[in-house]
C-alpha positions, 0 to 999 in steps of 0.5 A: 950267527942266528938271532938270540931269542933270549929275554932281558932276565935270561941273558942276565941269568946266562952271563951270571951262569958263564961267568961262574964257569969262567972263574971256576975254570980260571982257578984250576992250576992247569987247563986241558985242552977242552977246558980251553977249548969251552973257556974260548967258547964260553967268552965268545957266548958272552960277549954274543949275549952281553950284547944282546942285552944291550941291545934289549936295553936300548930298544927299551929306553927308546920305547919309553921316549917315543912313549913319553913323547907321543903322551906329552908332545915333546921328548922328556928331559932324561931317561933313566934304564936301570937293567934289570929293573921293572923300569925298563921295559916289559922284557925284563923281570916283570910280575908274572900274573899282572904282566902275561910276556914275563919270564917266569910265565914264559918259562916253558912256552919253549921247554927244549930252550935249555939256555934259559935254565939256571944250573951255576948255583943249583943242586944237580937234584933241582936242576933233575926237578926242573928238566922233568918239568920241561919234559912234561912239557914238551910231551903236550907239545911234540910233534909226531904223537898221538895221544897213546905215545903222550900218556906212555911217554909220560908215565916213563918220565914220572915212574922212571926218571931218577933224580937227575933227570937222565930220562928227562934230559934224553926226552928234550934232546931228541923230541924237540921240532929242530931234532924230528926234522934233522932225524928226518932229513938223515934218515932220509938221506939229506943230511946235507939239508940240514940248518945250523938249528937242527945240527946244534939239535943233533949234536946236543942229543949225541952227547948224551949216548955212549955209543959210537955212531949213528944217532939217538931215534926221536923219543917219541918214535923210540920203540919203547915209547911206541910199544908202551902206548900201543900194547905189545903183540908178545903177551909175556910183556903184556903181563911182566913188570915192565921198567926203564934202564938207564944203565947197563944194568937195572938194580931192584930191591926185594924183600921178604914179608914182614914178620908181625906178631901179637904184642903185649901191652908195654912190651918191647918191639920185635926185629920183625924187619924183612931181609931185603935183597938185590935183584939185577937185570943185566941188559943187552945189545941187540940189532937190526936192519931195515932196508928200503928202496929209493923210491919209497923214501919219496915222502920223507915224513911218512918213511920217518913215521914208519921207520920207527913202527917197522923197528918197534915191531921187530924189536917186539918179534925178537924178544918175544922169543927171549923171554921165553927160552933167553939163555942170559948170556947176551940176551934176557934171560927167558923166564922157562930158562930162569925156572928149569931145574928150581923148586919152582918146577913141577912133575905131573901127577902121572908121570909122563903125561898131561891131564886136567888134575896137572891143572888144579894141582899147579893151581894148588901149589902155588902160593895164595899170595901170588895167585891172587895176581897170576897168569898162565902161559903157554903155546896155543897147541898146549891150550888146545889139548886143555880143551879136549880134557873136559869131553863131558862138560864136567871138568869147568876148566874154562870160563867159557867155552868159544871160538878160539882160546878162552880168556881164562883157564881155572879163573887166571888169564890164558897167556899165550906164548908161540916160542914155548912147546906147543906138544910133546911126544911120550916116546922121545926122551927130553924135558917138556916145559909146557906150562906155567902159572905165576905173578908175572910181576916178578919177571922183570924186562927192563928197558934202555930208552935210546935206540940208535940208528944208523944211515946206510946210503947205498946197498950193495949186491953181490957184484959191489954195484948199487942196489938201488936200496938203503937201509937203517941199522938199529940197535938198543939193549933190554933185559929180563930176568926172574927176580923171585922165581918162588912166584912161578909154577912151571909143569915138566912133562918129562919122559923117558925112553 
């Protein structure tokens, strides 16, 4: 058994903790069999740390004599240890401000050391308030982050963590040093390296999945984090409102404006309440592989690095298509699927073509509230053609004029999308959703933090014999949908044979 790090203050903490869990174990009329399989071990982990305790006692008491003895030159008559008192010793319940090794100043030197938490006499509500301490914490001090990973890390943990510290939880099982090394070692291939301290770091993260098999990325290589502080090469993501999921499905609030009005001195208070409603993002299963040949898996901590790169990418390049034209059944619901065939959808002034007056009059029919705040979007072939319209210099379409796609079209940013139709040919039939101009912070993508990935050892050709490859298989679960459609314009070119 590796050596209990625990102060005199924590292993009392723990055995009041174990304690309350035996007893409340010991009420129940029937046990399961996991009941008494943790009652086995919670009596094991207390006689482990009852001793442990006792032992910080004595070391105490006996730093007191040799103390005592070299101040007076001989050994004092009797010593009294009193555990838990200040009495005994610099390892016990000392004041935090005139003693710096005390416990409460030592509280989250290590934040991932969940042992020294109380919980047996706290709500799930405190013990949520503490693990995102812990969590912010650890962020300052995880390996394997640059600055960007932090800042995104923790505004994840601060905008998104409900108040059971799900997120938060998620965070300090798979960022501490003990799991980044076991990770390594799997997703090197050495699993069989690993040391009891990195198997328990394993097995804590596994708990909190509800997938079968493979293993949580570390947090600060999830691709979620990594997209968040890098910025997303899909610029639909760049400008949606971006949330985190830490279900199957993200449940939002929307509301109305409220309705005030002109009162009258004296005079009874409207029902000026806005009919709030309940948007839901459903969010899916998508996956991947990542083969890589033996020989480059030499250096383990530079394959970890760019494993988690590699994935986020990919991640970014699969969805950048979803959000566009996602059919909502097992993928996000892109955002032209969400507005086809809504009052959101407009022709164009002349029917079965495209001009610079589809431009104002989209600009125009959008409602100032969510003008203030909208972005175009659309294929680079689209933009192209906006820039032949102003042949004379007349038109001031663009803000300027340069060598590639301007910024902003009609004062709003010029978004591009690869997966939207770059043209159209007036002489096919069919839809041709081209543009669109709205508040793309009511296209919602919400994200499931906690991609897994599995080990694959050996690829294997076509004849069943080693490749000399191995190979990652990942999978996560986002979402997107259009939570407020009448925030959007999209223009349909539609022609006809």
């Amino acid at each position: 058994m590796p050596q209990l790090q625990l102060s005199h203050q924590q292993a009392v903490i723990r055995l009041r903790e174990i304690r309350a869990r035996l007893e409340e174990l010991e009420q129940r009329d029937a046990l399961t069999e996991e009941d008494e399989r943790q009652f086995d071990e919670l009596t094991q982990e207390f006689a482990e740390v009852d001793d442990h305790r006792r032992q910080l006692e004595r070391r105490s008491a006996l730093e007191r004599v040799r103390s005592a003895t070299q101040t007076t030159g001989r050994a004092p008559a009797a010593v009294a240890v009193v555990p838990g008192s200040a009495a005994t010793g610099r390892s016990y319940n000392e004041d935090p401000i005139l003693n710096p090794d005390s416990v409460e100043d030592r509280r989250f030197r290590n934040p991932w050391d969940l042992g020294e938490m109380r919980t047996f006499d706290r709500s799930p509500e405190q013990v949520g308030v503490e693990l995102r301490s812990r969590a912010l914490a650890a962020i300052e001090k995880m390996a394997a982050a640059n600055d960007p990973i932090r800042s995104a890390a923790t505004d994840i943990i601060e905008r998104f963590d409900d108040k059971r510290g799900t997120i938060a939880r998620m965070c300090l099982a798979t960022s501490s040093p003990e799991y980044l090394r076991a990770w390594s070692k799997l997703a090197g291939g050495r699993g069989h390296m690993m040391s009891p301290e990195e198997q328990r770091a394993l097995e804590r993260a596994m708990s909190l999945t509800d997938t079968a098999g493979g293993y949580l990325v570390p947090f600060q290589l999830d691709p979620t984090v990594i997209i968040t502080s890098n910025g997303s090469r899909n610029q639909i993501r760049q400008a949606a409102r971006q949330v985190v999921a830490t279900g199957d499905v993200w449940h939002g609030v929307s509301a109305g404006a409220v309705q005030w009005r002109w009162a009258a001195e004296g005079s009874e208070a409207g029902d000026n309440a806005p009919t709030f409603g309940q948007p839901e993002v459903p969010v899916h299963k998508a996956d991947g592989f990542v083969p890589i040949s033996i020989e480059a898996m030499d250096d383990a901590e530079n394959v970890t690095m760019e494993v988690g790169r590699l994935l986020a990418f990919g991640k970014d390049d699969l969805e950048a298509a979803a959000f566009i034209s996602g059919t909502g059944t097992g993928q996000p619901t892109g955002i032209v699927t969400a507005l086809a065939g809504t009052a959101s959808e407009i022709d164009p002034v002349t029917p079965e073509t495209f001009a610079a007056a589809d431009i104002y009059a989209m600009d125009g029919s959008l409602p100032a509230r969510w003008r203030a705040n909208a972005s175009w979007l659309a294929n680079r072939g689209i933009y192209n053609l906006v820039r032949q319209f102003d042949t004379n210099g007349g038109a001031e379409l663009w803000e300027r004029i340069g060598a590639d796609v301007p910024a902003q079209l009609v004062g709003r940013p010029a978004l591009e999308a690869e997966a939207m139709d770059a043209s159209f040919d007036p002489a096919a039939a069919g839809d041709n959703r081209i543009l669109i101009l709205g508040d793309f912070e009511h296209y919602v993508i919400a994200d499931r933090i906690g991609m897994t990935v599995e080990f694959i050892p050996h690829l294997v050709g076509a004849n069943r014999r080693p490749t000399g490859q191995r190979g990652w298989y990942a999978w996560y679960r986002v979402g997107a949908d259009s939570v407020n459609d009448a925030a959007f314009r999209m223009l349909n070119v539609a022609t006809a044979v």
